[in-house]
C-alpha positions, 0 to 999 in steps of 0.5 A: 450570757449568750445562752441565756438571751436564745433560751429567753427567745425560744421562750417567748416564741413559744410559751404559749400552749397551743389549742388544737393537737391534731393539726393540718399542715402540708395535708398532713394531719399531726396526732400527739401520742403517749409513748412509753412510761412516765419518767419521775422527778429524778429520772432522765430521757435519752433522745438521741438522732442519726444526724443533727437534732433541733427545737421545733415551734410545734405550730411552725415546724417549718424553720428550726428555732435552734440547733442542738449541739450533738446527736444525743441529748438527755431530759428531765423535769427541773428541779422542784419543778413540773412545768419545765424541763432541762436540756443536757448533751451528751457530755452531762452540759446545761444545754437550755432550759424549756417549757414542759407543755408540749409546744417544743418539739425535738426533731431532726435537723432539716424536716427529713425522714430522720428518726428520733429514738426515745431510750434507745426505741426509734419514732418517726416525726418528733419528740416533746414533753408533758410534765405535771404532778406525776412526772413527765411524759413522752410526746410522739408528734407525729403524722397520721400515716406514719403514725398508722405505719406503727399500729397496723402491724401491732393490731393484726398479723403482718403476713396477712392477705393484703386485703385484710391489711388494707380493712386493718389499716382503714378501720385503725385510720378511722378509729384514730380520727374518731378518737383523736381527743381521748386524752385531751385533758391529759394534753395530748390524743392517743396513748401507745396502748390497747386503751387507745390502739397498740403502737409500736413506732419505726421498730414495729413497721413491716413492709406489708402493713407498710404498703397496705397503709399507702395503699389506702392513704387518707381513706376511713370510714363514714356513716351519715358524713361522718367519721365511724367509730370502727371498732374492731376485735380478734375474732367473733366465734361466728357471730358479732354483736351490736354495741348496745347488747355490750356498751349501752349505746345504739350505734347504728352501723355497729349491728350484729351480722352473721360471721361464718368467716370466723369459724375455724380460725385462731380462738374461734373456740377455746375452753379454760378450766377455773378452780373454785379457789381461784375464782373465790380470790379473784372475785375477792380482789374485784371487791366481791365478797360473797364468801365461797362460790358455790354456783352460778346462774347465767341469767341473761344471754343477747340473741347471739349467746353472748353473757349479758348478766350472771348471779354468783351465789355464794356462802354469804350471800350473792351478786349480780355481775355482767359477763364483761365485768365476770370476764373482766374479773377471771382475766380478758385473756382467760375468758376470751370472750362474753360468748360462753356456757358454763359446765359443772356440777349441777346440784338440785338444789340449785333448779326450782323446779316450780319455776320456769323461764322465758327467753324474749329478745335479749333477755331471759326472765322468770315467769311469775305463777305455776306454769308447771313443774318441770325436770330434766334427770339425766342418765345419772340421776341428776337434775340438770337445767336445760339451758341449751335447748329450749320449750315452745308452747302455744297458748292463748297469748301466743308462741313463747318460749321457756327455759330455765336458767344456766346454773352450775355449782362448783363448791365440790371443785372448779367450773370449765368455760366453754367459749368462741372468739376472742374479744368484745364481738363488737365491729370487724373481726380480724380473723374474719377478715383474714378468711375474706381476704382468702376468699377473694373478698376486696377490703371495701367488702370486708368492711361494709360486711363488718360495718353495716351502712358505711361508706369508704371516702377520704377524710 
């Protein structure tokens, strides 16, 4: 009975759910993150502390609402249930039994710097539960620099210059704040992925990414007064994009800038060889269905060479593809990024020698009429595109610039794929930050030359 009447208290206190996830309390503000996998009907979690553990009101984690018997404890969504949970100790008792929406919070007892692990990996903060019809989540409520202590190390190298630390730590505060509702209608703000940023909890921390988010406590970055979207990726190949060439969308301190910082850096220039085969399996996995791939046209390129759009051809017909869905398609990991040329067998029958193209702006388009007939035979004989160099002519309308379309066919064997930098180019590059860093260059800098109009000011 006793048990009964303090799981009906805990219940009453706190039922209803509460409407905002980040919050301000103690100038701390809270992020609810996914952690970890989704548990099924069946399946347990073991959350456990070094000391005493305790139920927390998520909106009042002043005073505890009640302590727990033992350090280890094991949940599970009830039995034909998704909206609740059971609490069991160690021993496999009934302990209580609560509400699966996220306003319980599991923590150590007396608000210290205790930890909380989940399955045996530690978490600052607290712990709480989401279930619904697929199964149960694990919450990690936690404060926002403890939260950045766990991602910055997972987002850049730990042994970096303290500077590129520092620009890491305020552009991953910045992004986190300008992201905080991503996963709103999932009931909590971030997952631990590359979808959101790649957290790794306590386990993850070093003291060098741990300093540089000290160091910058509560600083992100504005534009306009408000907080930047900042972006960032591995390395640039010598030249970021703007996001519109990219996304679609104009941002306007999301420009392309020269970037000699990263050249000569890790994947500023890699190169990957694809059987037709291969490519033919993968495509027909991604839904196109083209038959044989016997050529490719790199048919648009941004002004810093970056893949906009290409033309598969295959024996059934073509389609049109752009390069992140093309990278996306061969393997992020493989195509490192959208700023590649292509290499392979070029056939003549592939080049229209009674067409020719024009480059204007981002976009590459075939000039209509007989503007002449134009050829490249190389030493061997063949008849090759020149997309790598280009026409000037002047004539009466103006300068223009002509050239023909990248086109490889690779029905006789595969296609190698030349590129520079690894990601979508888009914001900081860390590479690049890195090699500014060693050049004595302050974080503040190395921001403002990624994020072009910004300014660094405290939340």
């Amino acid at each position: 009975m006793k048990r009964t009447i303090i799981v009906f208290i805990v219940l009453m206190m706190i039922i209803l759910p509460s409407t905002s996830l980040g919050r301000l309390e103690e100038d701390l503000v809270y992020f609810d993150v996914k952690v970890g996998k989704t548990y099924g009907a069946l399946e347990r979690v073991r959350i456990s502390t070094d000391g005493d553990m305790a139920i927390y009101q998520k909106n009042d984690k002043l005073d505890s609402l009640m302590e727990l018997p033992g350090e280890i404890m094991y949940i599970s969504l009830s039995l034909g249930r998704n909206d609740e949970i059971d609490v069991y100790d160690n021993s496999n008792t009934y302990v209580a039994t609560l509400p699966a929406n996220g306003t319980v919070l599991f923590g150590p007892e007396g608000r210290g710097d205790g930890l909380m692990s989940i399955d045996g990996k530690k978490y600052r903060g607290y712990v709480s539960f989401l279930g619904n019809r697929n199964g149960l989540s694990v919450i990690n409520h936690v404060d926002i620099e403890s939260y950045l202590y766990g991602v910055v190390p997972k987002e850049i190298p730990s042994l970096s210059s303290e500077e590129a630390l520092k620009a890491q730590a305020v552009a991953a505060r910045s992004y986190a704040y300008s992201t905080m509702d991503k996963h709103l209608n999932e009931g909590y703000n971030v997952c631990d992925t590359t979808h959101c940023q790649v957290y790794g909890g306590y386990d993850a921390e070093q003291a060098t990414t741990n300093r540089a988010v000290d160091h910058t406590r509560g600083l992100i970055a504005k534009y306009n007064g408000v907080v930047a979207n900042t972006v960032f990726h591995s390395s640039s190949g010598g030249h970021t994009e703007s996001s519109e060439n990219v996304w679609g969308g104009r941002v306007p301190y999301l420009v392309a800038v020269e970037d000699p910082y990263s050249l000569n850096t890790i994947n500023s220039s890699w190169e990957v060889a694809i059987d037709s085969s291969s490519m033919n399996q993968m495509l027909l996995e991604g839904g196109i269905d083209i038959g044989e791939v016997r050529g490719i046209d790199i048919s648009e390129k941004t002004v810093s060479g970056r893949v906009v759009e290409l033309v598969l051809n295959g024996s059934r017909g073509t389609a049109q593809v752009s390069g992140e869905r093309f990278r996306s398609l061969m393997g992020n990991t493989t195509i490192k990024s959208t700023l590649f040329s292509i290499q392979g067998d070029v056939a003549p029958g592939n080049v229209d020698n009674s067409l020719i193209y024009a480059a204007s702006g981002r976009r590459v388009q075939l000039l209509e009429g007989d503007r002449g007939k134009i050829s490249i035979i190389s030493g061997d004989g063949r008849v090759r595109s020149y997309s790598d160099e280009s026409m000037t002519v002047i004539g009466d309308g103006g300068v223009f610039t002509y050239k023909t379309p990248e086109t490889v066919d690779i029905s006789r064997g595969s296609v190698v794929i030349s590129g520079r930098g690894f990601g979508h180019g888009i914001g900081m590059s860390q590479y690049g930050a890195i090699e500014m860093a060693k050049q004595g260059f302050s974080f503040e800098e190395i921001l403002e030359h990624y994020y072009t109009g910004i300014e660094i000011t405290k939340y």
